[in-house]
N, C-alpha and C positions, 0 to 999 in steps of 0.2 A: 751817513750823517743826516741827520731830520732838519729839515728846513727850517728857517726862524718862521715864516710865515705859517708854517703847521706849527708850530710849536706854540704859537702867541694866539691859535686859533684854540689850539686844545688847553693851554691856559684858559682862556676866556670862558670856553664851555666850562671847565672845570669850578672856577671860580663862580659861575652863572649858576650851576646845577648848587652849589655849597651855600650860595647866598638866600637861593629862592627855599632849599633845605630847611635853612637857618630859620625865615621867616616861616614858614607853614609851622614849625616845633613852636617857635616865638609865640604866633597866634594862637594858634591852640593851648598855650603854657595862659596868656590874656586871659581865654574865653575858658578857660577849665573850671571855676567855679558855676558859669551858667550852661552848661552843656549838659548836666542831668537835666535841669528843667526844660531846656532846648528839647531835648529828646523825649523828655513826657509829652511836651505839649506838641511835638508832630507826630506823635503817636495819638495821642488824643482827637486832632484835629482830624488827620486823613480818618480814623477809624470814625466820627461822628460828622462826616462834611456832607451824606445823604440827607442826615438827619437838619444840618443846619440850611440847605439848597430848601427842603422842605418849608420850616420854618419861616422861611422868606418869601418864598411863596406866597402861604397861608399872611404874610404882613406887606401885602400891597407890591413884593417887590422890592423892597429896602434892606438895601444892605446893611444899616447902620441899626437899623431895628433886629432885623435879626442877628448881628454881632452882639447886641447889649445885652439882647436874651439868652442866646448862649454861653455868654461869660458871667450871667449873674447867674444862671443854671449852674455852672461848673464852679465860680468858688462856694455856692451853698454845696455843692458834692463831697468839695475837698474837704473845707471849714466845718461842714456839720458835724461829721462823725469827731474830728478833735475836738469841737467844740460840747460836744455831747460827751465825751470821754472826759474832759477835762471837769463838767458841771456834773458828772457821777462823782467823780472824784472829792469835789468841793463839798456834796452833799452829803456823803457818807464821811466826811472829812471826821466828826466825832464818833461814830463808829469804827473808822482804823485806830483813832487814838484808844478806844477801850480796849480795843484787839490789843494795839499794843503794851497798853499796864497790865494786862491778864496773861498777856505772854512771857513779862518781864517777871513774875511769880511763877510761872507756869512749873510744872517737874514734870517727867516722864512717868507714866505709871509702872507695874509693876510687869517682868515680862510672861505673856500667857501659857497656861501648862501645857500647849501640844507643844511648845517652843521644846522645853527641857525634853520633853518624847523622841524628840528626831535623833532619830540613828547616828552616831558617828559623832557629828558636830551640834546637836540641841544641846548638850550641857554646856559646853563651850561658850553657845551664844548667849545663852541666858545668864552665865556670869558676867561675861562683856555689858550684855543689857544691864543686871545690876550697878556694876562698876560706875559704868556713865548714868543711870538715874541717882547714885548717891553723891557723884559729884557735881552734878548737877543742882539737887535739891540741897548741898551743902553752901554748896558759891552763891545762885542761884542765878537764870540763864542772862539775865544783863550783865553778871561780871564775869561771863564768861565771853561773851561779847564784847565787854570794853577794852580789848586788844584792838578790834576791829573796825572800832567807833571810824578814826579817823578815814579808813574805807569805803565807808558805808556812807558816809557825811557828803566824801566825795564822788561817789558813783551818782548817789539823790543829787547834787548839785550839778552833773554831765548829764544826770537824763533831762534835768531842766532846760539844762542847754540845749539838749540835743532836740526837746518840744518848740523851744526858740529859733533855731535850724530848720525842722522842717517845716514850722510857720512860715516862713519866708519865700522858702521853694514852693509852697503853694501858690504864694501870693506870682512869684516868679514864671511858674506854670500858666495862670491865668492871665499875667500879663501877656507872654508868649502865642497864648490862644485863641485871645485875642486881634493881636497883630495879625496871626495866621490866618484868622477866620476873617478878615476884613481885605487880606489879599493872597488870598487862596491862589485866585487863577494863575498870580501871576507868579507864583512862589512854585506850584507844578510845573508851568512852563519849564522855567529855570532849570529844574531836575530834570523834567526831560527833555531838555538841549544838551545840558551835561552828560548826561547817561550818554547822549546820541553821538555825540561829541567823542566821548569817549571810547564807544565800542559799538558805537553803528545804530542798528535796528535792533539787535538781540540787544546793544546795553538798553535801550529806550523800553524794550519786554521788559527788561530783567526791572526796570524802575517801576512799572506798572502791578508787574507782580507782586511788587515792593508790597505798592499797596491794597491790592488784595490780600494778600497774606496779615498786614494789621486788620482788617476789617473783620477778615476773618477770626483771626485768635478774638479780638473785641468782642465779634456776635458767641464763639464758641464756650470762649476760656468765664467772659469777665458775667455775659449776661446770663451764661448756666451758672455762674458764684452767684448773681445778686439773688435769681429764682432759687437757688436751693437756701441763701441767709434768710429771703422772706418767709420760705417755708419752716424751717428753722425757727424763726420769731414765731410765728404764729402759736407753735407747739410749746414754745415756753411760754410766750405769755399766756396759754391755756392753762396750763397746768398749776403756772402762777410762781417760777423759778425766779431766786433773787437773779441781780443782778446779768437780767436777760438781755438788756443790751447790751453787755460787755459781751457777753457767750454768744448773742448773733454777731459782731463784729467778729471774734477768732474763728468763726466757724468760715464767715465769710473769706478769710485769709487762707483758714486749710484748704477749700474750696479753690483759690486761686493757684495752690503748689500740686495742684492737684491729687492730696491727699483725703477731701472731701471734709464733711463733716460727722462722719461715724463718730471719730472718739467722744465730740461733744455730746451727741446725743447718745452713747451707750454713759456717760458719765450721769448724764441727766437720769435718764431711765433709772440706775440704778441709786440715785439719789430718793427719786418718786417711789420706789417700792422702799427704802428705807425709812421712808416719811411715815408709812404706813398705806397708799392712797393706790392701792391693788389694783382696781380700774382705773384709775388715771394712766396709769404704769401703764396697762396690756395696753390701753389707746395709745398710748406712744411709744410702745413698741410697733405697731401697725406703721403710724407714721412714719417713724425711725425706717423702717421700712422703706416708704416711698421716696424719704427727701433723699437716703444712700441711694438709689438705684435709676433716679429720674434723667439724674445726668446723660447717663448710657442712651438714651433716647431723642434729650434735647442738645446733649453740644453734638454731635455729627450733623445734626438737619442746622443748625446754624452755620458749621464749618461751611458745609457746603455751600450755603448760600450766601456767603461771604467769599471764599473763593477755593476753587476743586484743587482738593490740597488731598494730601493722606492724613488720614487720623493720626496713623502711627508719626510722622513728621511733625505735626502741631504739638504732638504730646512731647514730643521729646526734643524740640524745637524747646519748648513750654521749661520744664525740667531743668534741660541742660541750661536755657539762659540766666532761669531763677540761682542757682547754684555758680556760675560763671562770674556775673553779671549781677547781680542781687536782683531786685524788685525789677526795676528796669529790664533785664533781661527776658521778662513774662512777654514781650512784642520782640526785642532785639534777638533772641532763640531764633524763635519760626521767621522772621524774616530773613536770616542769615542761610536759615536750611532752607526757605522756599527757593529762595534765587538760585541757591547751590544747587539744589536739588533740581531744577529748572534749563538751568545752564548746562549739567552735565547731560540730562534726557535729553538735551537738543546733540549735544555734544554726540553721543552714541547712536541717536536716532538720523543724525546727519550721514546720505550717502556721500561713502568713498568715491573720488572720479576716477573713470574707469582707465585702469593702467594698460598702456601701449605695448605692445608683445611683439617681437620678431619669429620668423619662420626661421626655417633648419638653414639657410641661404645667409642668413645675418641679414637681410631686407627688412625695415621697418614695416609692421603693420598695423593698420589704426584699429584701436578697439571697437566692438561691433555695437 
């Protein structure tokens, strides 16, 4: 029979462990709206705090000087490129509208003769093609669409929202970056007494590594994307491609998933030889050239000097966060695999203590 006094003990615990449960779920359910931005802006902060120690330096010494300069650095970062996206937008605003009344006449042309050529299925297709250019050019493509109006009305009124959304978490992230950058020291402390707190001296590495590993993906991932978008820009605004800021920006983005910017610029290239502008083309095919393959050069010499990580880890660290984790995941990836990856090399690399062996007698004897 179990004692009341154990019993009212294992109650207690029980009831203690469910309540504290309760509240860490609770808190976290609170703070769920600002925890992406929580999470960009100490990503942000450790991966630029050399850069801000500097900065401060260079300003007598002043923390509150170099805090203001860093956070009005960081919302023109974030804010520029929305805000440059949004003022393409507004400019070209009568331009899409003629796009779109030329599109709403628009018909399909006729389908080309190697189409009807192809073996097997060219007849086939080119009926099909028929079929849909006569119904098409019979309705014409807006009442072919006005099914879909009410879709389409609302998807445009979610992305607006969705531009109002991220406006915010920017604004949320600089706030955050703020704060951070203004008590740095004492906000690492805190991590690493928790860390130590928690799992000694290796958890206090494992925090530190923490933040090598943002620093690094930062020097490796984000500033080999900015050097390959500027080169990027350079080539289109040589060549004189519309809408070259938009196509530096997604080039920039493929750059970050680490898919690069080839397709942009095989897309460009073959637009310039379509133009007619045969030297322009071969010169940016040259380029096309360098800004594909530069990478392979400069992010390894940044990894490393950010922190002695594996390639193979940051890329797939990189990868698997992005697809996990969305945007976010381009820092929470590789810091997840550095520590792991950290933790278990110590893990392995740790010797065994040497186990105590007896002779033929059964007498204990101590390992040598």
């Amino acid at each position: 029979m179990v004692d009341a006094p154990i019993f009212r003990d294992l109650a207690r615990v029980t009831l203690g462990v469910l309540f504290i449960g309760g509240m860490i779920v609770a808190s976290f359910w609170i703070l769920r709206p600002l925890l992406p931005a929580a999470v960009w802006a100490t990503m942000i902060v450790v991966a630029t705090w050399p850069l801000m120690t500097r900065v401060q330096s260079v300003l007598w010494g002043r923390r509150g000087l170099a805090v203001a300069v860093m956070t009005v650095v960081l919302l023109f970062g974030l804010l520029g490129p929305l805000a440059l996206a949004l003022s393409t937008i507004v400019d070209r605003s009568q331009d899409i509208a003629n796009w779109m009344q030329s599109l709403a006449g628009w018909s399909p042309p006729s389908p080309p003769g190697w189409l009807e050529r192809l073996p097997l299925v060219g007849p086939r297709l080119a009926t099909r093609w028929k079929e849909a250019a006569a119904a098409v050019a019979t309705e014409g493509l807006s009442a072919r669409l006005a099914p879909y109006s009410r879709q389409i009305i609302g998807w445009i009124l979610g992305s607006i929202g969705a531009i109002g959304m991220v406006l915010v978490q920017f604004l949320l992230i600089v706030l955050f970056s703020g704060l951070l950058y203004a008590s740095g020291e004492t906000a690492a402390d805190a991590v690493r007494r928790f860390a130590r707190r928690l799992a000694g001296a290796r958890g206090e590495h494992s925090a530190r590594l923490a933040a090598q590993a943002i620093r690094g993906v930062a020097l490796g991932i984000v500033v080999t994307a900015l050097i390959q978008a500027s080169l990027v820009a350079v080539g289109l605004v040589a060549v004189g491609v519309p809408f070259a800021g938009v196509l530096t920006a997604i080039a920039f983005v493929l750059s970050i998933v680490q898919i690069g910017p080839l397709p942009i610029m095989i897309g460009v290239v073959a637009w310039t030889y379509s133009s007619g502008s045969t030297g322009w083309a071969t010169a940016l095919v040259l380029w096309t050239v360098l800004v594909a393959t530069i990478d392979n050069v400069i992010r390894p010499l940044l990894i490393k000097k950010g922190a002695d990580l594996p390639l193979w880890l940051v890329f797939t660290g990189v990868i698997g966060g992005i697809l996990g984790f969305g945007v976010v995941g381009l820092f929470v990836g590789p810091v997840v695999l550095a520590v792991s990856y950290s933790l278990l090399a110590d893990w392995v690399n740790t010797a065994e203590p040497a186990m105590a062996s007896h002779d033929a007698g059964g007498r204990h004897v101590p390992a040598a």
